[in-house]
C-alpha positions in Angstrom: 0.0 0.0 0.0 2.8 2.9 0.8 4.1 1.9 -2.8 1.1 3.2 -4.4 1.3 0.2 -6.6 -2.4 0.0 -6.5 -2.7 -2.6 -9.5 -0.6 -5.4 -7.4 -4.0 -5.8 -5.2 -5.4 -8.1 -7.6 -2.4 -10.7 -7.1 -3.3 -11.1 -3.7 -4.7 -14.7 -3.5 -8.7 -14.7 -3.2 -9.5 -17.1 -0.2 -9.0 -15.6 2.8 -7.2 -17.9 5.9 -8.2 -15.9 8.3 -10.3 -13.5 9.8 -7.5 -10.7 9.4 -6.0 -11.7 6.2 -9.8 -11.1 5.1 -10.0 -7.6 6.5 -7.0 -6.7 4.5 -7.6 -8.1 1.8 -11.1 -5.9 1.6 -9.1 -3.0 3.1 -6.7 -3.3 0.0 -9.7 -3.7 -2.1 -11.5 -0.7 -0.9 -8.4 1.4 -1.2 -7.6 -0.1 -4.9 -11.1 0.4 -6.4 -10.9 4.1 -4.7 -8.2 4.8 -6.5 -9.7 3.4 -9.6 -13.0 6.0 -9.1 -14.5 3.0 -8.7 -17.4 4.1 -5.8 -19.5 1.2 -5.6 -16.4 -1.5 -5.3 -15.1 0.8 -3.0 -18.5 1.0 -0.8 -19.0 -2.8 -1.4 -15.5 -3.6 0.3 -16.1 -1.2 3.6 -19.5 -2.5 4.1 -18.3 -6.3 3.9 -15.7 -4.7 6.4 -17.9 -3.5 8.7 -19.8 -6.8 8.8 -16.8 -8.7 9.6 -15.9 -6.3 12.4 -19.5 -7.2 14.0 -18.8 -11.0 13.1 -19.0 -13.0 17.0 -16.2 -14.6 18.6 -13.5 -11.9 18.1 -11.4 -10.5 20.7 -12.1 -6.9 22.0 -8.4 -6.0 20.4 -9.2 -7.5 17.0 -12.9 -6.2 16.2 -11.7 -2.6 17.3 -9.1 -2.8 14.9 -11.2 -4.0 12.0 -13.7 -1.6 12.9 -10.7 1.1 12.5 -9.9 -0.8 9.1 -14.2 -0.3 8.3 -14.0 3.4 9.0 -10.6 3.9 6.9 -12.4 2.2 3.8 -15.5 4.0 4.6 -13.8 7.2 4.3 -11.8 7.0 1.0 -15.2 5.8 -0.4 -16.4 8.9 0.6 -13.6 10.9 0.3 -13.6 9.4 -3.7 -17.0 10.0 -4.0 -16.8 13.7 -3.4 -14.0 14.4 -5.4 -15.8 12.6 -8.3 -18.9 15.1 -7.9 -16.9 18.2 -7.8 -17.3 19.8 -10.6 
């Protein structure tokens, strides 16, 4: 991600192994299709975030950090969004 080599997301392997590898992977995949002006993809991603911070059976530790993960991806969805309206 600091490499700004956004196109390199899509080599990621698709099946998550864990519950964190899956909230970076959608991270990644929020922050790619941002880039990309892609809104809905970007939306998609954080809401499937946001779900899997919820998810039961977490530790207090882990779900706050996917919920910070949720509200990051939520954010440059939005943050995208608006610059795409400006006119």
């Amino acid at each position: 991600m600091e490499s700004g080599e956004w196109q390199l997301a899509s080599i990621l392997p698709s099946v998550p192994t864990s519950r964190d590898f899956a909230a970076m992977r959608l991270q990644i995949d929020a922050m790619a299709s941002a880039r990309r002006n892609d809104h809905s993809a970007a939306q998609a991603a954080a809401d499937k975030l946001s779900a899997l911070a919820d998810e039961p059976g977490q530790r207090q530790l882990a779900k706050e950090v996917v919920n910070i993960q949720a509200k990051e991806a939520q954010a440059v969805a939005d943050l995208r969004l608006a610059i795409g309206r400006r006119p």
